[in-house]
Backbone as CSV, one residue per row, in Angstrom:
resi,resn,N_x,N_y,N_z,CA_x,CA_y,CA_z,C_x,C_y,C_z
1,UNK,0.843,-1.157,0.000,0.000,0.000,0.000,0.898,1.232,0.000
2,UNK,0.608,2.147,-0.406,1.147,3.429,-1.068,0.774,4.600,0.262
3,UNK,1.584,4.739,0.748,1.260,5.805,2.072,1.620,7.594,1.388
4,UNK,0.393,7.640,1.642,0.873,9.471,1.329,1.204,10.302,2.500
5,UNK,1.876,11.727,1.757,2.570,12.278,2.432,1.748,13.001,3.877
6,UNK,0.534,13.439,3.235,-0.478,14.351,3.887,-1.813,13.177,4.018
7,UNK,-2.861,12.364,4.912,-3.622,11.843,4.965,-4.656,12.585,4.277
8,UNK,-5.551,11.578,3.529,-6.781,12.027,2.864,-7.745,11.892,3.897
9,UNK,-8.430,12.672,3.536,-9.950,12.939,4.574,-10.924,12.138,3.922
10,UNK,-11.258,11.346,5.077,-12.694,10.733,4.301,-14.041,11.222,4.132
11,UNK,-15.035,11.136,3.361,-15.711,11.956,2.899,-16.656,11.722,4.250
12,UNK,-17.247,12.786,4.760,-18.032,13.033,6.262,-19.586,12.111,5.836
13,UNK,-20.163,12.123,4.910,-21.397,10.626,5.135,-20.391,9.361,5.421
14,UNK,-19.386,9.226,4.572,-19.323,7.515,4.651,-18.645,7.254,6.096
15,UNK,-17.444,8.385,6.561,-17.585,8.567,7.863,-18.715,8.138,8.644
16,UNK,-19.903,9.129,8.532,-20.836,8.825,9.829,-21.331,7.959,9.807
17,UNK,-21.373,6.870,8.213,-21.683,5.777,8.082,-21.148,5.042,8.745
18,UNK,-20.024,4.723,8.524,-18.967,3.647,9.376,-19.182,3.931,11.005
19,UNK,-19.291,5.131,11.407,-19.284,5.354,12.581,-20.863,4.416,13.374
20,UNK,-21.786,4.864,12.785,-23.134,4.052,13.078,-22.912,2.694,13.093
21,UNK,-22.440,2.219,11.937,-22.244,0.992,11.787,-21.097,0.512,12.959
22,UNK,-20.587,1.044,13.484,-19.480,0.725,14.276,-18.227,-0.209,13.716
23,UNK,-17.592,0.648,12.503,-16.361,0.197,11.934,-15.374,0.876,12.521
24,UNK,-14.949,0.722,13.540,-13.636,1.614,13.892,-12.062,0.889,12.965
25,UNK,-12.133,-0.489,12.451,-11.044,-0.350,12.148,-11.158,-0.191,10.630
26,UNK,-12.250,-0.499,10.150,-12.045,-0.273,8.908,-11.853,1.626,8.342
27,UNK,-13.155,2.348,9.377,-12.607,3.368,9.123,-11.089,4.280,9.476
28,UNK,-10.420,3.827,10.393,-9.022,4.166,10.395,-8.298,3.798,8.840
29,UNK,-8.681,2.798,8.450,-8.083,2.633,7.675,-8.481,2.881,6.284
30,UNK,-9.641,3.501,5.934,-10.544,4.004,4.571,-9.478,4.997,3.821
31,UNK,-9.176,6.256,4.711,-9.146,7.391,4.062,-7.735,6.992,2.993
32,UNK,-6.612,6.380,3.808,-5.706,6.004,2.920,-5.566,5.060,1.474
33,UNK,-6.556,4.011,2.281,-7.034,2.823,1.705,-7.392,3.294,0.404
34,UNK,-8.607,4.235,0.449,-9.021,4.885,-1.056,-7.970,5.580,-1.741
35,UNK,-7.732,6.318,-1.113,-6.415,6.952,-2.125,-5.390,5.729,-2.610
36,UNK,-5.206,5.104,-2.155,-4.544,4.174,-2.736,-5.428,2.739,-3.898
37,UNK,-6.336,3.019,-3.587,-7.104,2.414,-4.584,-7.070,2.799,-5.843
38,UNK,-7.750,4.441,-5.547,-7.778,5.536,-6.749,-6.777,5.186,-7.544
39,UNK,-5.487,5.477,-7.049,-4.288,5.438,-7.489,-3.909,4.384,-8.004
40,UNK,-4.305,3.205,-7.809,-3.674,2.102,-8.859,-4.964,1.297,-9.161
41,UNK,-6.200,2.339,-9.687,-7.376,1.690,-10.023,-7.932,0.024,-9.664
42,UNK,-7.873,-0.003,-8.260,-8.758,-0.921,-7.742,-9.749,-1.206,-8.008
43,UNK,-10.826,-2.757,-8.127,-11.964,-2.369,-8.378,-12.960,-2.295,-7.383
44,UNK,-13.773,-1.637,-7.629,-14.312,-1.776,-6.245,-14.689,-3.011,-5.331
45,UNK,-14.848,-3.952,-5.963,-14.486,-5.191,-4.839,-13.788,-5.268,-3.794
46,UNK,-12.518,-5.409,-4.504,-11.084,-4.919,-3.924,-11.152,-4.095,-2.994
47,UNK,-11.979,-2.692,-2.722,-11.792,-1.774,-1.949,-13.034,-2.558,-0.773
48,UNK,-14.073,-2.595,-1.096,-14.611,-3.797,0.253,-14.061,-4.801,0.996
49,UNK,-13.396,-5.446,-0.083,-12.888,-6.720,0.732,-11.904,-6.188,1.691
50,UNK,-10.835,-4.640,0.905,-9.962,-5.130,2.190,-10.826,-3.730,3.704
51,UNK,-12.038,-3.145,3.582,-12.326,-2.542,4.755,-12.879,-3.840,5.102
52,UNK,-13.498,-4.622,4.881,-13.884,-5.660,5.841,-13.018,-6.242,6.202
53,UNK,-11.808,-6.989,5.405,-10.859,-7.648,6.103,-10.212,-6.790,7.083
54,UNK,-9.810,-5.750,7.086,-9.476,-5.258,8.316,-10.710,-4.842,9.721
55,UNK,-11.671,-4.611,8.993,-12.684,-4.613,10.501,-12.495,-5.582,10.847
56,UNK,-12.881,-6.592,10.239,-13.158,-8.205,10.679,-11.106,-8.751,11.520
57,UNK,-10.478,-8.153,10.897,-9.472,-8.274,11.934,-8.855,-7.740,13.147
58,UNK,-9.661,-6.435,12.696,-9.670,-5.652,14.358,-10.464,-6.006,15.322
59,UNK,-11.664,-6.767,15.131,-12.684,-6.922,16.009,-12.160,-8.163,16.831
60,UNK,-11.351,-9.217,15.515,-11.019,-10.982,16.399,-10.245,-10.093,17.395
61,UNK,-8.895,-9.391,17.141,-8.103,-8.577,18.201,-8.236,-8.317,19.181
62,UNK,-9.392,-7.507,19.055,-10.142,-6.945,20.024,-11.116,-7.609,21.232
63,UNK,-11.533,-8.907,20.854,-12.347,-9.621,21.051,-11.534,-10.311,21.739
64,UNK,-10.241,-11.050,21.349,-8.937,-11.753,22.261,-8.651,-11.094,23.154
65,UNK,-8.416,-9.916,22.604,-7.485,-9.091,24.298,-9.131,-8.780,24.992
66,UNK,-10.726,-8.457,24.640,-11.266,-9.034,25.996,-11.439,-9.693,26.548
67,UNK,-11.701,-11.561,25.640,-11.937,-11.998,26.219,-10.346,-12.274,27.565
68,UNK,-9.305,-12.352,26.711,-8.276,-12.669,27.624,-8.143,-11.505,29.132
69,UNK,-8.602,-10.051,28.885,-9.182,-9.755,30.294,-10.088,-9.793,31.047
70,UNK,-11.202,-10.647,30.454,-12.338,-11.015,31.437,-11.555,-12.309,32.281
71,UNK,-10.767,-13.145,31.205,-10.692,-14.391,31.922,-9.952,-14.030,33.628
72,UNK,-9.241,-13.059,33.760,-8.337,-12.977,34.806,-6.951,-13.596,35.092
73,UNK,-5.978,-14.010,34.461,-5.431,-14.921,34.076,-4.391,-14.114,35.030
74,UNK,-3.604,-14.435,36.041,-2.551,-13.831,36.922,-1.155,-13.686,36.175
75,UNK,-1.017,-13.913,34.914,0.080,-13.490,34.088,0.738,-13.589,32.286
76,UNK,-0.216,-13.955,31.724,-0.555,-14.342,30.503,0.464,-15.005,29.821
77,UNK,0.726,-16.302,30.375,1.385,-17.558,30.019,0.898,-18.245,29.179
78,UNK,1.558,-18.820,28.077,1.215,-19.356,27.163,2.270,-20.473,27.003
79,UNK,1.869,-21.417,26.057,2.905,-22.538,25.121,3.936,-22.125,24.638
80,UNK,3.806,-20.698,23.929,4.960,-20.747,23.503,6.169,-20.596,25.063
81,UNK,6.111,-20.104,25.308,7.550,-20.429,26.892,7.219,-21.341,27.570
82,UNK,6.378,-22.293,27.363,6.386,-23.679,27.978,7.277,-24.614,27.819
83,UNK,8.183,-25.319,28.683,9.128,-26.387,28.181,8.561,-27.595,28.856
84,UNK,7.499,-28.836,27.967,7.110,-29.659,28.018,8.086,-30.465,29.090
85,UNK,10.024,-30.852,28.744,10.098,-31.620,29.426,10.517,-31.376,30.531
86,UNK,10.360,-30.435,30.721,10.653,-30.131,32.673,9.516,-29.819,33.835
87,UNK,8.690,-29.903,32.814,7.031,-30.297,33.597,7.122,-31.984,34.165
88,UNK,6.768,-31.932,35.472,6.037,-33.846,35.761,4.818,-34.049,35.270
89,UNK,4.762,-33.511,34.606,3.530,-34.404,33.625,3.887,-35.044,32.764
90,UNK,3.244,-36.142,32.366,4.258,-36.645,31.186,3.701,-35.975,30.138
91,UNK,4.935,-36.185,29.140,4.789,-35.502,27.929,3.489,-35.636,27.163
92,UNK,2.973,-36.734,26.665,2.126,-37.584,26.369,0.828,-36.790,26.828
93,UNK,0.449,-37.107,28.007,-0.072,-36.235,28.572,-0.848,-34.897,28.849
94,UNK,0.670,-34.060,28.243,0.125,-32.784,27.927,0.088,-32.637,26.650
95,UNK,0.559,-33.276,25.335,-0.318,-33.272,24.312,-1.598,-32.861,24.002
96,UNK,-1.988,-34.303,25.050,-3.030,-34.901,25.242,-4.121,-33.943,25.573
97,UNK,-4.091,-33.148,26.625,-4.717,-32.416,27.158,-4.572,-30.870,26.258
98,UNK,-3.326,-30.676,25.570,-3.933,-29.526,24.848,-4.180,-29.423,23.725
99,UNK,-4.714,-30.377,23.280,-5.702,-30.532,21.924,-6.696,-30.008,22.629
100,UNK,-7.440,-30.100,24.125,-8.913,-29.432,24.190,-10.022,-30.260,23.445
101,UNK,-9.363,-31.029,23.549,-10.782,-32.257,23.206,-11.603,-32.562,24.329
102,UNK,-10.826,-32.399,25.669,-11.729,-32.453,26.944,-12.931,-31.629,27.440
103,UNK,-12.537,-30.367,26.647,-12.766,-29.395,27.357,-14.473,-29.222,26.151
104,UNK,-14.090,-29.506,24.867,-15.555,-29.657,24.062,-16.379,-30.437,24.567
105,UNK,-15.651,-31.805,25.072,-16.606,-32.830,25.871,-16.967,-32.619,27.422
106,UNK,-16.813,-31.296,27.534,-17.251,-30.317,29.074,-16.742,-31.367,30.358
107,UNK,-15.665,-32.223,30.250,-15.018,-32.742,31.098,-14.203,-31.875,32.407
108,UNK,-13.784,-32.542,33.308,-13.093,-31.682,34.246,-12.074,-31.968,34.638
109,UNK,-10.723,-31.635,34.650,-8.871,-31.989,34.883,-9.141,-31.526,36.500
110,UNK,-8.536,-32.240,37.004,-7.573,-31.751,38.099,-6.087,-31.716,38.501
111,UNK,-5.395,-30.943,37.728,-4.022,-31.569,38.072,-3.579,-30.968,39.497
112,UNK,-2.434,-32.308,40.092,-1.822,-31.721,41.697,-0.607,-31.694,41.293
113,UNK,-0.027,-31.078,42.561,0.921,-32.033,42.721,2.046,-30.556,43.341
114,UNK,3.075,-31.231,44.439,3.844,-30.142,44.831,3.822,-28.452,44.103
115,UNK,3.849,-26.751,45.405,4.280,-25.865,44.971,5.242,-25.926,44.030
116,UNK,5.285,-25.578,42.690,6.393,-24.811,42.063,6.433,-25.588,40.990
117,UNK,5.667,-26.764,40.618,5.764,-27.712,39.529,5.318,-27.399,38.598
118,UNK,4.524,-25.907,38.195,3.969,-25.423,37.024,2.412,-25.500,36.608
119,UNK,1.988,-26.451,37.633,0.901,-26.321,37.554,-0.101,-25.430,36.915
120,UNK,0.391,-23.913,37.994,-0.751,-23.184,37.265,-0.147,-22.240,36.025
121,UNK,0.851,-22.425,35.989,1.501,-22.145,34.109,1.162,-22.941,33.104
122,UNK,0.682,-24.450,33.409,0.512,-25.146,32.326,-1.266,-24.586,32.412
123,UNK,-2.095,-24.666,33.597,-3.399,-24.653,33.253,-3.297,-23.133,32.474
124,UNK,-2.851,-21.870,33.079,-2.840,-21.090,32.412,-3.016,-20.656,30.625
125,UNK,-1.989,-21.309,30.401,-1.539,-22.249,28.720,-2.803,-22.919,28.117
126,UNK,-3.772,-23.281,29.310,-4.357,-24.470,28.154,-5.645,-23.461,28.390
127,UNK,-5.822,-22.509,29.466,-6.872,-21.489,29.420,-6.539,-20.579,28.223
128,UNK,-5.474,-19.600,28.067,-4.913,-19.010,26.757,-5.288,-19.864,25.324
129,UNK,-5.207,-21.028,25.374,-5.183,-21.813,23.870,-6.865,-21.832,23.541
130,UNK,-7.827,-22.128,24.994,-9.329,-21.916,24.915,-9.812,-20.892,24.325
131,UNK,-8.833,-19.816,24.831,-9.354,-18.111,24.332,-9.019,-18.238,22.728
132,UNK,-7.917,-18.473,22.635,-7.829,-18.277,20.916,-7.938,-19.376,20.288
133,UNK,-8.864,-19.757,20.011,-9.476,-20.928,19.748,-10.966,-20.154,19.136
134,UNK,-11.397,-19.096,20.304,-12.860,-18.378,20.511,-13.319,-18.940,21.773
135,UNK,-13.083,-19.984,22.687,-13.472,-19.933,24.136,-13.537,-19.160,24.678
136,UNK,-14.410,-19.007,25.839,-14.390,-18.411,27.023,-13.610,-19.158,28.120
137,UNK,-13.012,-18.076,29.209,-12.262,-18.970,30.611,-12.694,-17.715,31.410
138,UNK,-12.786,-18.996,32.925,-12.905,-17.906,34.220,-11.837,-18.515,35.287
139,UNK,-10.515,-17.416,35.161,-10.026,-17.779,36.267,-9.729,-17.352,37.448
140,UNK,-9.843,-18.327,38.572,-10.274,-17.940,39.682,-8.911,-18.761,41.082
141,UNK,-8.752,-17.691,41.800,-8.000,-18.800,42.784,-9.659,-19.381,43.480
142,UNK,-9.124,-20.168,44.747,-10.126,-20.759,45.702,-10.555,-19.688,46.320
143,UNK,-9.928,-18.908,46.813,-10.065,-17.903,48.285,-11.055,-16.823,47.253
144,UNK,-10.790,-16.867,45.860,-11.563,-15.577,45.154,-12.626,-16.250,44.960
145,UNK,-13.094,-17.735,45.032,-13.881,-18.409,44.849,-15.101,-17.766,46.015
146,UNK,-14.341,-18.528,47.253,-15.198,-18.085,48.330,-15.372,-16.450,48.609
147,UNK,-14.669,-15.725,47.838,-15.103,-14.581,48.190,-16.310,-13.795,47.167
148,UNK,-16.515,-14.769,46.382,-17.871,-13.981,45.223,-19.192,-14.858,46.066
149,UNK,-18.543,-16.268,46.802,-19.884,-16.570,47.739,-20.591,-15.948,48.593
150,UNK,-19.203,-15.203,49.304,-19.476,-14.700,50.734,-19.975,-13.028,49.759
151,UNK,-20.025,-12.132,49.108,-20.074,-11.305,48.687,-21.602,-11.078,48.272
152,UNK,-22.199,-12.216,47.361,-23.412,-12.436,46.783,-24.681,-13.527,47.515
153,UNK,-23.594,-14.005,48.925,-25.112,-14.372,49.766,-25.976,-13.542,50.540
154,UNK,-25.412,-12.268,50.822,-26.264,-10.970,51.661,-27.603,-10.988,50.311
155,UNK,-27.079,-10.963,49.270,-28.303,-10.013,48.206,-28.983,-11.349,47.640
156,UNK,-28.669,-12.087,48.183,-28.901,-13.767,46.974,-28.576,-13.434,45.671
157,UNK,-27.840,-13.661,45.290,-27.226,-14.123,44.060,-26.039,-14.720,43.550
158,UNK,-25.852,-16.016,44.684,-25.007,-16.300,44.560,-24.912,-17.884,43.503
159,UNK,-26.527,-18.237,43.195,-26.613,-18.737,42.088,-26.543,-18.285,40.472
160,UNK,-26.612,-16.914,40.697,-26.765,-16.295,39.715,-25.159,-16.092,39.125
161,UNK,-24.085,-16.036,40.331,-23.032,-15.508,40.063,-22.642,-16.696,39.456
162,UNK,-22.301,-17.861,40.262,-22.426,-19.233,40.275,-22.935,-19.351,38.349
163,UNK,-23.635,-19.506,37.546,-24.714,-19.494,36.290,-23.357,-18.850,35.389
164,UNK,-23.021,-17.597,35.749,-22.042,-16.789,35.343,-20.917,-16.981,35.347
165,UNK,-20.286,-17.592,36.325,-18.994,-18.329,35.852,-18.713,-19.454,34.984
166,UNK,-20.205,-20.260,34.903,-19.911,-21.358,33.976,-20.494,-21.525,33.242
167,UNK,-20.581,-20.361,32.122,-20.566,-19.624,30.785,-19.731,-20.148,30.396
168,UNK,-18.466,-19.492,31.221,-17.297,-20.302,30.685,-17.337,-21.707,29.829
169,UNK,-16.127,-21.680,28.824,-15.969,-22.727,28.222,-15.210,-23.406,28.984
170,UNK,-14.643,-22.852,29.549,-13.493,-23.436,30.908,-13.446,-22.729,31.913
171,UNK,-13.555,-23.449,33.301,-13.127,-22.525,34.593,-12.394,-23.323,35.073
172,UNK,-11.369,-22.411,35.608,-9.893,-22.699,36.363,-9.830,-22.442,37.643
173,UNK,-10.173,-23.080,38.739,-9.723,-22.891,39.533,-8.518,-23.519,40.478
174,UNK,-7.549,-22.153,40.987,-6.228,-22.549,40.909,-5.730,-22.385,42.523
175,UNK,-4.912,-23.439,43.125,-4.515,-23.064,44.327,-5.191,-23.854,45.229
176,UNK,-6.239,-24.933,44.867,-6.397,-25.652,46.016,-5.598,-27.134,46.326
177,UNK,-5.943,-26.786,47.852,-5.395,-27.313,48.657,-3.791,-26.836,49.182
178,UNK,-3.607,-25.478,48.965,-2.774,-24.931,49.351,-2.921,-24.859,50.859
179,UNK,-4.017,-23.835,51.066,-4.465,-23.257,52.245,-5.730,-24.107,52.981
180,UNK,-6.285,-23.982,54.294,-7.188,-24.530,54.783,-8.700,-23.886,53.483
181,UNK,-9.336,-24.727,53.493,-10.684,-23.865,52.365,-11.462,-23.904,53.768
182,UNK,-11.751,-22.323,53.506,-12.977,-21.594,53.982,-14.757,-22.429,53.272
183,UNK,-15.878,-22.580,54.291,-16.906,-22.287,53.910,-17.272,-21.984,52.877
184,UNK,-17.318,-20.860,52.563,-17.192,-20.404,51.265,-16.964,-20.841,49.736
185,UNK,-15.661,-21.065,49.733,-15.069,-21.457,48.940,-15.445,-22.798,48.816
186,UNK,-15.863,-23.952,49.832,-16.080,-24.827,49.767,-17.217,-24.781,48.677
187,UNK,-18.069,-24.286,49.144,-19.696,-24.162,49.063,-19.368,-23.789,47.412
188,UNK,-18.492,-22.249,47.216,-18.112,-22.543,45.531,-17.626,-23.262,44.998
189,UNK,-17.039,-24.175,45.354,-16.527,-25.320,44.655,-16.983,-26.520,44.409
190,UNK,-18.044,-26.857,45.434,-19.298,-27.498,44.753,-20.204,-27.188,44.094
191,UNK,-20.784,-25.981,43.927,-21.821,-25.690,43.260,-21.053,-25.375,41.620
């Protein structure tokens, strides 16, 4: 694409068009876009396909980095800095588990096992791979568990909150059996 020196202005209807319509990325990217069309006689096809391909790629973007801040994720770990063989899991294993074939068949993992073994870097990883995939994840320690119980039993809604976490395509909850579990937390972790 052909960048000019001075930006072209886009014409103020197709503006307020896009704006209604809620194209923010395609319109960032129109005013140039056309001039560069003009300029090496595009046809107009060409000039649709690529404002949609760029809305339509600003929105997946956009849509990743929310869903990846709804999920809560305590540090946004992924596969790629994962080193399979210094995990105790076996290798096999975690293959296994991050294909996410479990997780379509709404199954439930528990992995244990000693502080510091990666645990919640690998679940992390396989919550991240849910999101870009198009999943949803809710992650949660225990203690934050019991604290949306203890928070939403004054008003009752703690079924409601409860309904709302497992939207989720996956919920993570991370850290038990660290600490003694509270009431609470209990009570969220069964329901």
């Amino acid at each position: 694409m052909v960048v000019s020196a001075q930006a072209p202005v886009l014409d103020t209807e197709v503006e307020a068009l896009m704006r209604r319509l809620k194209m923010p990325y395609a319109r960032s990217l129109a005013p140039e876009l056309l001039a560069t069309a003009k300029a090496q006689r595009w046809e107009p096809v060409e000039v649709v396909r690529a404002l949609l391909v760029e809305e339509s790629r600003g929105r997946s973007a956009a849509m990743l980095a929310t869903r990846r801040k709804q999920a809560g994720f305590p540090t946004g770990k992924t596969f790629e800095s994962w080193d399979e063989e210094v995990s105790s899991i076996p290798v096999p294993t975690q293959q296994a588990l991050s294909t996410l074939e479990w997780v379509g068949r709404k199954e439930n993992l528990a992995i244990c096992g000693p502080a510091g073994t990666g645990k919640s870097f690998f679940l992390e990883a396989l919550g991240q791979k849910v999101i870009d995939g198009g999943g949803r994840v809710s992650w949660l320690k225990l203690e934050d568990l019991g604290g949306l119980i203890r928070a939403h039993r004054p008003d009752d809604q703690v079924t409601k909150t409860v309904q709302r976490l497992l939207r989720a395509d996956l919920v993570i909850v991370d850290d038990i059996g660290l600490l003694p579990v509270s009431d609470d937390a209990a009570e969220g972790l069964y329901r």
